[in-house]
Steps between C-alpha positions, in 0.01 A plus 500: 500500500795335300441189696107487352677540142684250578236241609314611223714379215539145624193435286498742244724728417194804469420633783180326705167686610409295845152698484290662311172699635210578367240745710184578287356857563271511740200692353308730744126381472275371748648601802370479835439800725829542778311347788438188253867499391628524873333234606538276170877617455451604157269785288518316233226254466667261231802441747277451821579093559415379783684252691254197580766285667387224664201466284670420185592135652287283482444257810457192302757244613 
């Protein structure tokens, strides 16, 4: 831990955040019936994004 401090103050001497998070609350509305969710991977509508992979590229070359 002293060895963080220590890299720490070679640029300032406050300490440094490296990260900061921020998770918004997740509000429970519209969510899909369990079968739904299990198969979807999420109950909650809002976060259901779907990977579309391939189809995102475009072929154009």
């Amino acid at each position: 831990m002293s060895e963080m401090k220590e890299n720490c103050t070679l640029f300032t001497a406050q300490p440094v955040s490296f990260a900061m998070a921020y998770v918004p609350l997740q509000p429970f509305e519209k969510l899909y019936e369990p079968s739904v969710g299990f198969e979807r991977g999420t109950v909650f509508s809002a976060l259901d994004k779907p990977f579309i992979g391939e189809e995102a590229v475009s072929d154009d070359k």
